[in-house]
C-alpha positions, 0 to 999 in steps of 0.5 A: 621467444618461444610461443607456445600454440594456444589451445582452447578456444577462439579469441574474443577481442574488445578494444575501442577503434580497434577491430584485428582478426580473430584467430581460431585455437586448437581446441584440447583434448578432453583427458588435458588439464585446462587453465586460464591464466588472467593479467589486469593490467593499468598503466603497465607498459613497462613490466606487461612485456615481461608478465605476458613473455612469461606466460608464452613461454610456458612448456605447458600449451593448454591455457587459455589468456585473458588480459583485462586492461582498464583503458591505460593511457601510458602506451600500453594498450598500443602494445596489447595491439601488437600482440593481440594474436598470442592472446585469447581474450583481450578487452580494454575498457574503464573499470574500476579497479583490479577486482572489477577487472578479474570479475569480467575475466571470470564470466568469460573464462572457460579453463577448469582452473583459473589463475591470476597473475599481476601485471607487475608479476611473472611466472617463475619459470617456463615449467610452472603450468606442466608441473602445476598441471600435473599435480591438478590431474593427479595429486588434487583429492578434491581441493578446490585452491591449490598454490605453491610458494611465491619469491618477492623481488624488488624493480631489478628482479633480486629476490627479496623473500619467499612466501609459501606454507603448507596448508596444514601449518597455516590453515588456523592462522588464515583464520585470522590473516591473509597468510596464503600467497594468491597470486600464481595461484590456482582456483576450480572454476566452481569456486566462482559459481556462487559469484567472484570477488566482492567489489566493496573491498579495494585490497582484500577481495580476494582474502573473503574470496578464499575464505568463502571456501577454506574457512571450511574447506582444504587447500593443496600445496605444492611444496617443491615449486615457485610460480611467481615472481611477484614485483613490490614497490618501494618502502614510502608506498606501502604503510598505508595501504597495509593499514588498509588490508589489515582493516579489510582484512577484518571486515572479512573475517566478521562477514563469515562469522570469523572475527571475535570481539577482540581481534586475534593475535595475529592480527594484533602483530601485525598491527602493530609492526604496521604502527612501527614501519609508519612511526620510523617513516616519520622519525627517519630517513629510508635508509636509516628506517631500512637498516632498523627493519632488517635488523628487526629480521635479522634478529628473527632469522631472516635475510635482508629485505628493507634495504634491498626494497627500493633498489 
């Protein structure tokens, strides 16, 4: 694996027992972009290896590397132990849930530009923060979120779909839905100056977080990258919680003063393809609700997606 020097700033450890040698970085220079990239992490000792080798990996050596992890009990915390010098901060200790974890990275990040990456997630490839890098010090005309496109892989890493629009195709519609993929995307820290992510939200936080800023504000898109590989679970775990985020996602919009008295289009479709996924989960077996729902995609023009999820 090639680890990349880090190059900000001096590591801050807290682990309960655990006391290792903190390292010192070499600082960067004040004309180099500066990125933190923050994991949460519960439990995820099977795919943190990757997550993290992913951002080792990276050409780019001006990160700094958070890693929040809320006290896992699985074998996790014994490989965070091991790897405590390629990584700047390191806390592990009970939270109450992944916004809580990124609201504690926040007040310790000290990058210009904070991402965050799931513990289930890797970066695309070992170019993403050279070329997200470049564009924040030269195309960024004062946008505050910039993102690229994300590919949805199932647990063997087979790409499943691809997320990401422009920003000028899909700027109304974040008026009505979370339509913006956010993790492996990137966030001036004055974004987070009037606060982080509000914890009353358990799947939409970081919906009304963006919508603070882009209900009015712009984003970039890099329309020539993928920075994530973003991992799903299986059909049987996901409709309820869709359920959850549609509602929150809501409850956002009518905090900013966003949500009329009937709910958007939009969001009724989406509704209302939740109702169907539900309903085929109780009249049909996974493989039979899998072959309707991509025939349902096909029909849309789009590749196969259901019958490939649980692989």
């Amino acid at each position: 694996m090639n680890v990349q020097p880090k190059s900000l700033y001096n590591a801050t450890i807290r682990l309960a027992g655990f006391q290792p040698q903190i390292k010192i970085s070499t600082k960067a220079g004040p004309s180099m972009i500066q990125i933190t990239v923050v994991v949460a992490a519960l439990n995820a000792k099977i795919t943190l290896p990757r997550c993290l080798g992913s951002i080792w990996q990276q050409s780019f050596g001006n990160f700094e590397l958070i890693v929040i992890d809320g006290s896992s009990a699985d074998g996790t915390l014994d490989y965070l132990k091991s790897v405590t010098e390629k990584i700047d901060i390191l806390i592990s200790e009970p939270d109450t849930g992944v916004y809580n974890a990124w609201n504690k990275a926040i007040r310790l990040a000290k990058g210009e530009w904070i991402c965050f990456v799931g513990a289930d997630d890797e970066f695309a490839s070992p170019l993403v923060l050279e070329k997200v890098a470049s564009v924040l010090k030269t195309k960024v005309r004062g946008e505050k979120y910039v993102y690229g496109s994300i590919n949805v892989v199932n647990r063997r890493g087979a790409i499943l779909d691809k997320l990401g629009e422009p920003w000028e195709k899909v700027r109304e519609n974040f008026k009505s839905i979370h339509c913006v993929p956010h993790t492996g995307s990137f966030h001036h820290r004055s974004l987070f100056e009037d606060g982080g992510f509000d914890e009353s939200f358990k799947i939409a936080a970081d919906y009304e977080f963006l919508l603070r800023y882009l209900k009015n504000g712009e984003a970039l898109f890099i329309d020539d990258l993928i920075t994530v590989n973003m991992r799903v679970g299986g059909m049987s775990s996901r409709p309820e919680n869709s359920f959850i985020n549609l509602f929150e996602n809501r409850r956002a919009l009518q905090k900013h003063g966003l949500a009329g008295f009937f709910p958007s289009k939009i969001w009724i479709g989406r509704f209302l393809r939740v109702c169907l996924r539900v309903f085929l989960a109780r009249v049909l077996d996974k493989t039979k609700q899998a072959k309707l729902l991509d025939l349902g995609r096909k029909l849309l023009g789009k590749p196969p997606y259901w019958e490939k999820l649980d692989e």
